[in-house]
N, C-alpha and C positions, 0 to 999 in steps of 0.2 A: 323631833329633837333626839340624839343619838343618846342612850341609855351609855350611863357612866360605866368603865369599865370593871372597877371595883365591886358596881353593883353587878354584870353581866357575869364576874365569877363565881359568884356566890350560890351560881345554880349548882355548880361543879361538886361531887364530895372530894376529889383529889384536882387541886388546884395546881399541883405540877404538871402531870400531864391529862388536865381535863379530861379526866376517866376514861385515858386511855389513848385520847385522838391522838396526841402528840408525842412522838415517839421521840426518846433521850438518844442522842449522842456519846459518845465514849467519851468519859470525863466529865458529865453532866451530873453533878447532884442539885437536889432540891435547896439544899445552903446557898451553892456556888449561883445558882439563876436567882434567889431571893435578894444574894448578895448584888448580883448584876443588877436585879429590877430597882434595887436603892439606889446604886451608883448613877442607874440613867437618869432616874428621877431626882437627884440631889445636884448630878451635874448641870440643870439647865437651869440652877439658882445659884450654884455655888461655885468660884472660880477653883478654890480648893477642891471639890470633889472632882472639877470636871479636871485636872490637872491630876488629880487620882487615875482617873480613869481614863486618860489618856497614858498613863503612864503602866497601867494594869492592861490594854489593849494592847501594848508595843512588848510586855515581857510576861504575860500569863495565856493560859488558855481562857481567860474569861470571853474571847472572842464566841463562843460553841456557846458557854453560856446564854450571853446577848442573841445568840438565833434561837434561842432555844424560849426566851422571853420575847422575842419578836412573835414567833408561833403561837405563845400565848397570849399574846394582846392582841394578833388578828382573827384568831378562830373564834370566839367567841362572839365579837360582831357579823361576823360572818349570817347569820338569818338574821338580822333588823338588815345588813348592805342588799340582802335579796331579798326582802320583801317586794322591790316594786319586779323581780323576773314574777316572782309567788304569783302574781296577779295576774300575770297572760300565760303562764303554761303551770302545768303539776309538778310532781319529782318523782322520780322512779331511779331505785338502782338497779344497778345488774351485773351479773356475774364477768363478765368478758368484755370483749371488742368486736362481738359477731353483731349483725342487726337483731334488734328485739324484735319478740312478736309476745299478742295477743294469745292469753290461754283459754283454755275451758268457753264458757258459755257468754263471755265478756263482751265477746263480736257480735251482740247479736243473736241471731238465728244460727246457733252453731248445733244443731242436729241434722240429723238428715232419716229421713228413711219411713218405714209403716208408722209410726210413734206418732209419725207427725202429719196434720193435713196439708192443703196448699195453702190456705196460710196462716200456717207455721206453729199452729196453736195444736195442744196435745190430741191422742185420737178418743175416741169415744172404746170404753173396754168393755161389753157386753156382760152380765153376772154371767160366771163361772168359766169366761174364757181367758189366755193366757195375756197377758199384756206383751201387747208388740217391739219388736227391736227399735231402736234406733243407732245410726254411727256420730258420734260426737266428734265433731270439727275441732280440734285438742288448739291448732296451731293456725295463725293470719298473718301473714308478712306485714311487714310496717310499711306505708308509701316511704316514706325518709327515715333514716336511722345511722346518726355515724357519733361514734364516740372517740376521741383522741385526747394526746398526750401533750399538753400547753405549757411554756414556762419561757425562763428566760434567766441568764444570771447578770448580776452586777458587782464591777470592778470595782475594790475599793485598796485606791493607791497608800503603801507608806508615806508620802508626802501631804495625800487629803488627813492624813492621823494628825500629821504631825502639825498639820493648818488647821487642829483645832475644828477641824467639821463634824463634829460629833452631832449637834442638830439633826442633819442629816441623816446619821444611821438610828435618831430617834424618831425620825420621818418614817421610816423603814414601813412601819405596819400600815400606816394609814397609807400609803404609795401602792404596798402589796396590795390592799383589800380594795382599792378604786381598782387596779388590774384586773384582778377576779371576778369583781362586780361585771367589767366591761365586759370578760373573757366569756362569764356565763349570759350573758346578755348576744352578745356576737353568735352563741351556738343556736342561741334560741331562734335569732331573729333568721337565720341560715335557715332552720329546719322549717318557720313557716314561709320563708321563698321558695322552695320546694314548688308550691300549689304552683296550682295554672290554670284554676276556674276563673274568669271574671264573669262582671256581671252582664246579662243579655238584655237586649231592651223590652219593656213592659209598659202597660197602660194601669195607672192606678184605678182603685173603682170610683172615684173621683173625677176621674176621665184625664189628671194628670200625665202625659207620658215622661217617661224616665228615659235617658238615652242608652246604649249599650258604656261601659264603661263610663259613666258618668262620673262630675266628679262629686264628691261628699259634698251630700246634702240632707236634710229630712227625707227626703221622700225619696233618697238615691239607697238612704237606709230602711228605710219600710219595703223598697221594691228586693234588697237584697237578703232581709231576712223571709220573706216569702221565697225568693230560688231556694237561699241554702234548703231552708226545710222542708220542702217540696223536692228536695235532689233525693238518691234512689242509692242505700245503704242493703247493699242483701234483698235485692229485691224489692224493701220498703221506704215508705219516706222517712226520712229521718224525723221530722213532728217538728212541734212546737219545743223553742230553746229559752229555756228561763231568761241568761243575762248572754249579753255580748260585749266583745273587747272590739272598738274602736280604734285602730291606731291611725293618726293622721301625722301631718309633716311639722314639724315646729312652726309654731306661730299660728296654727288652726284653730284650734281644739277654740279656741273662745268665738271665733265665727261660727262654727259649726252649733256651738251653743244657741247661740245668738237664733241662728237657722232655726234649730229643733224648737224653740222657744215660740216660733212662730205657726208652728204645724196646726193643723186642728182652728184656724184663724181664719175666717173671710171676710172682705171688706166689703159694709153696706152702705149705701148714704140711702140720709136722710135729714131734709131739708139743708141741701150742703154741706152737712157734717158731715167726714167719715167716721167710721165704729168699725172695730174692731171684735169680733163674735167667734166665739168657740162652735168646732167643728166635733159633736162626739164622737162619727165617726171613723173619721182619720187618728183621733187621737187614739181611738182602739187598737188600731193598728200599729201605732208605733212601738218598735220591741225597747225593753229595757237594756240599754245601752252603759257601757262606762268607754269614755272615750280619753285617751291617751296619745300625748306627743311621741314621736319614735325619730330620735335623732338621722336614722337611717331613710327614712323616708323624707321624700325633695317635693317643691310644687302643687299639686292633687295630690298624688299617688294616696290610696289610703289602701285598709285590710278590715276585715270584719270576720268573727271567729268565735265561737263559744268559750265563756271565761273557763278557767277551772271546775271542774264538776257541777257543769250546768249540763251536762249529759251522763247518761249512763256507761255509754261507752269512751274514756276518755280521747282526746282529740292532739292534746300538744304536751308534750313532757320535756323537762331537761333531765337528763341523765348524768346520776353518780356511778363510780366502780366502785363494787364492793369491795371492801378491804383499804379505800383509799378515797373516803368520802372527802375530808376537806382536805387544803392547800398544805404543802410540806416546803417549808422554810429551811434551806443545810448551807454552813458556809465551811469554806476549806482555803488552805492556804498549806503547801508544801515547802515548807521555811528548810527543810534541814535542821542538821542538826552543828552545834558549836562543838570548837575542839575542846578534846576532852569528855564530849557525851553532854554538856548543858544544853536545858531546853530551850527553846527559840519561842518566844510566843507568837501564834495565829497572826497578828496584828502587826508582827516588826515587818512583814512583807514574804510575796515568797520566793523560792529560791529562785527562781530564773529573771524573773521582773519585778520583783519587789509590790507584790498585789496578793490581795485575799479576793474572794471573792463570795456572797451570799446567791442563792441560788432558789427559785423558785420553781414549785411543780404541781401539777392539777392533773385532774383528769375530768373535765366535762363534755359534754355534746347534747343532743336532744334528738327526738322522735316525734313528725308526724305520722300520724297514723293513718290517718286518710284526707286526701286532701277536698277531698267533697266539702267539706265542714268550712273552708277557708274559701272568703273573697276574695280575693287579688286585683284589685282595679288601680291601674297604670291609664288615666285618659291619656287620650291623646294630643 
C-alpha cells in the first residue's frame, strides 16, 4: 500500500524544497506553492476553486509554482516506487559520465607482490625482519557501465486550460513517477543483458541431467548455482552465495514454485499407493532463491544473479549523478509580453503556438561489474 503523501513529508525539516532536492524557480516562494498546493487540492471538489484556478493559470505565474508542487509530490515517493529496482541491484552515485570502477581492496585479491603468497593470503614475517612490499590494485574496470541523460517534455495547449483539464496536470506526479520507475527499471535490466554466460550442461549427484540452457526449473537452478560459484573471479571461485534473484517471464514464477515445491520428492509405491518422500539430499542443495516476473523477459528465458549484498564484491548497481540524484520537474511557456509591459501569465499560452510546456529530466544508468556472477539462459 503506497504511504500517504502527507505522511512521506514529514520526514522532510524543509518541506519546500525537501532539504534541499528541489531546486525553486524564479518567482517561486514557499506561500505561492503552498497557495498552489491548496488550489490543486480544493479544485478536484470545488467548481469554485477549480474555476480559480483555471483562471490564476491563464493570468498568474502560479503555472512555476504548480511544477514546483508536482516536484514535491513526486520525490518523495520516489524510494517506496523503487523498492522493487532495490531488490535486484544496489545504488551507487558517481561523480561523472566516465565508466565506474572498482577501488581499493573491494575486487578481491587486489595486491600483488612479496606480501602476498599464491594464494593470496599475507606472507609469513619472520621476528625482526622488515615486512615485505606489496602493489595495491587501486582501480577494476566495470564489464558494463553507461550512465545518461533521460527525459521528455509535455505540451500543454491554451485550449486543454481552457477545457477544463486540470485533472490531468493533477495527474502530472503520479505519470512522472510510473516514467522514472520504468526509466530506472529499463537501465537496470540493459546492464544485466550485458552477460553472455549461460548455463552448461551437468549431471546432478542424483544422476539427474540438466540440459545446457535449460529452461527454469528446480534442478536447472541447483545446476546453475553450482556453475556460477564454481566460475573463476581473480583466480578464485567465487563460493558459496547467500540469496539469489530469479527473474522469469510473466506468468512463471508460480510454476516455477510449484516445480521447486517438488525437489527433494521421490515417488515410492507401496502396495499401489504412490507416496510422496523427501529427498535430504537434493533439498541441500537447493540455493535460497527469490524469484521474480520481469516484464522484459518472453517464453523460458529466465536470469539468475546474487541479490544485493549477498556478496562481498558487489555485482549489479544502478547509478545516480552526483549533484542530481532525483527527477527535475521545469515548465516554461514564452508568453511575451502585453502592450504596455503587463505580465502574460505561464498558462495563457506561448508566444508562437499558444502552449506551455512541463518538462522532465533524470539521470540514471547502471553497472555490471562482472558478468561471471549472471546466468543468462535464452533456451532454445
Amino acid at each position: 500500500m503506497a504511504t500517504d503523501i502527507k505522511t512521506l513529508l514529514e520526514q522532510y525539516e524543509d518541506q519546500f524544497t525537501l532539504d534541499g532536492l528541489v531546486k525553486t524557480q524564479p518567482g517561486v516562494t514557499e506561500a505561492k506553492a503552498r497557495k498552489a498546493m491548496e488550489l490543486l487540492d480544493a479544485a478536484s471538489t470545488s467548481r469554485v476553486a477549480e474555476a480559480q484556478l483555471a483562471e490564476l493559470l491563464t493570468s498568474t505565474d502560479v503555472g512555476h509554482s504548480i511544477a514546483h508542487v508536482l516536484s514535491v509530490n513526486m520525490i518523495p515517493q520516489l524510494p517506496e516506487a523503487l523498492e522493487e529496482v532495490g531488490e535486484i541491484a544496489g545504488e551507487r552515485t558517481v561523480k561523472d559520465f566516465r565508466p565506474v570502477v572498482l577501488r581499493g581492496l573491494i575486487n578481491g585479491d587486489g595486491v600483488d607482490g612479496e606480501g602476498v603468497d599464491e594464494h593470496g593470503a599475507a606472507a609469513v614475517v619472520p621476528e625482526g625482519t622488515p615486512f615485505p612490499h606489496v602493489t595495491i590494485t587501486n582501480d577494476e574496470e566495470s564489464y558494463y557501465s553507461r550512465l545518461r541523460k533521460r527525459g521528455f517534455r509535455a505540451d500543454v495547449t491554451f485550449e486543454a486550460v481552457i477545457n477544463d483539464d486540470l485533472g490531468e496536470i493533477q495527474e502530472l506526479p503520479d505519470q512522472f513517477l510510473t516514467t522514472v520507475k520504468k526509466t530506472h527499471q529499463a537501465e537496470v535490466f540493459e546492464a544485466l543483458e550485458s552477460a553472455s554466460l549461460g548455463l552448461t550442461a551437468t549431471t546432478l549427484i542424483d544422476g539427474t541431467t540438466v540440459a545446457a540452457n535449460a529452461p527454469v526449473s528446480a534442478h536447472a537452478l541447483i545446476a546453475g548455482a553450482a556453475e556460477i560459484e564454481s566460475r573463476l573471479v581473480n583466480g578464485n571461485p567465487i563460493g558459496e552465495i547467500s540469496r539469489y534473484i530469479v527473474l522469469v517471464a510473466p506468468g512463471k514464477r508460480r510454476f516455477l514454485e510449484y516445480n521447486i515445491n517438488q525437489v527433494g520428492r521421490i515417488i515410492t509405491v507401496q502396495d499401489g499407493a504412490l507416496t510422496l518422500s523427501p529427498d535430504a539430499d537434493m533439498k541441500a542443495l537447493f540455493p535460497n532463491v527469490t524469484i521474480k516476473e520481469h516484464p522484459r523477459l518472453t517464453g523460458n528465458q529466465w536470469r539468475m544473479f546474487p541479490a544485493p549484498k549477498a556478496t562481498a564484491r558487489p555485482v549489479l548497481d544502478r547509478l545516480n549523478l552526483k549533484g542530481y540524484t532525483t527527477p527535475e520537474i521545469r515548465v516554461r511557456s514564452d508568453q511575451g509580453y502585453l502592450p504596455g509591459g503587463g505580465k502574460v501569465g505561464v498558462w495563457e499560452g506561448g508566444f508562437d503556438g499558444d502552449t506551455s510546456s512541463f518538462r522532465l529530466r533524470l539521470f540514471t544508468g547502471a553497472v555490471l561489474w562482472d558478468d561471471k556472477y549472471v546466468l543468462k539462459v535464452n533456451p532454445a
